[in-house]
N, C-alpha and C positions, 0 to 999 in steps of 0.2 A: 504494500500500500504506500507505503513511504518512498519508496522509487518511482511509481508510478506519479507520485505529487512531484517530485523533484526534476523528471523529465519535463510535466507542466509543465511546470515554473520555469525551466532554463529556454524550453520553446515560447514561452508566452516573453522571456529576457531578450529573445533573439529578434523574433518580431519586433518587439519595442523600437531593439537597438537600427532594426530595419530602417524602421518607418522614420526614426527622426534623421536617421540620415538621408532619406531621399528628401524627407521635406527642409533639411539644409541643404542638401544639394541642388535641387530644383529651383531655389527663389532667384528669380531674377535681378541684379544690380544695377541694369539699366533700365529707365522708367521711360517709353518712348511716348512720345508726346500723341502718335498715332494711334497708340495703343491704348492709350488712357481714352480718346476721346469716346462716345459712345458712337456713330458711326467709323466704321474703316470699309469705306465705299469710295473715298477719294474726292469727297466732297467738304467742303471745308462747312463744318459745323454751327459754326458763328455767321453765315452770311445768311442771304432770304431762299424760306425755305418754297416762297414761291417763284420756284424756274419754270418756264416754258418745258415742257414735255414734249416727245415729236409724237405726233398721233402716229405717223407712220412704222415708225417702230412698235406702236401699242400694236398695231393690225397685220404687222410683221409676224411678232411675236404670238399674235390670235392665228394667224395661218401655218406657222409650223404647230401649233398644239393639236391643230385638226388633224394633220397628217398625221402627229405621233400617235395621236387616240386610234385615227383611221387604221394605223397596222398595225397596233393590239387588239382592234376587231376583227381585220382580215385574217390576221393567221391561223384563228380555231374553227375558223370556215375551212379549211382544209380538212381540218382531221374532222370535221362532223359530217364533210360530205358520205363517209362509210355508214353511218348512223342513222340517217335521217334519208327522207322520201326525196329522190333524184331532182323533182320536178320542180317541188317548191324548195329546195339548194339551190337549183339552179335561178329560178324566179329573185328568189331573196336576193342571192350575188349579183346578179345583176341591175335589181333597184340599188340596191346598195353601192356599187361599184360608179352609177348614173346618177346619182346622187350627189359622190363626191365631184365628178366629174364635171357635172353640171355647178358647182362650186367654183372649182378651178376655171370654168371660162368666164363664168363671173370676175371672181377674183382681175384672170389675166386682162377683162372688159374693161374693168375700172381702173386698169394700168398699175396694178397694188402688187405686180411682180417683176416693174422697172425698180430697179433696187439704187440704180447707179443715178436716178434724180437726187 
């Protein structure tokens, strides 16, 4: 019983002696001015927090999210086509597929895939 305390104790010693050494080893001595601030986006914190935004990038950024969603729906349309009735797979995919489609000419219509304006 008394050895079995005693291993404790010299594990729960070791630990200790761990932990305060990584937490002196770890603290930082340089205090960065960037790193304090509560943004580190590259914006300077003190000035006006109302900037012009480009809408264009907002719709940029709404058109690749369609595509990312769009081919995490496409790909389990593969493996279900084994599963499911030939007819209405087929049906499905291709609303779906005309759908996006019919997106992207819009999109390209409005000229919101000139990137280089």
């Amino acid at each position: 019983m008394f050895a079995i305390l005693m291993i404790s104790l010299m594990f729960m010693m070791i630990s200790m002696i761990v932990m305060l050494l990584a937490s002196i080893l770890s603290k930082k001595t340089i205090i960065d001015r960037e790193k304090s601030s509560p943004f580190e986006c590259g914006f300077d914190p003190k000035s006006s927090a109302r900037l012009p935004f480009s809408l264009r990038f907002f719709l940029i950024t709404i058109i690749f999210l369609i595509f990312d969603v769009e081919i995490a729906l496409i790909l389990p349309i593969i493996l279900i086509m084994n599963y499911s009735n030939l007819f209405i797979w087929t049906i499905t995919s291709i609303m779906f597929i005309m759908i996006l489609l019919l997106g992207l000419y819009h999109e390209w219509n409005q000229g919101m895939l000139n990137w280089t304006k």
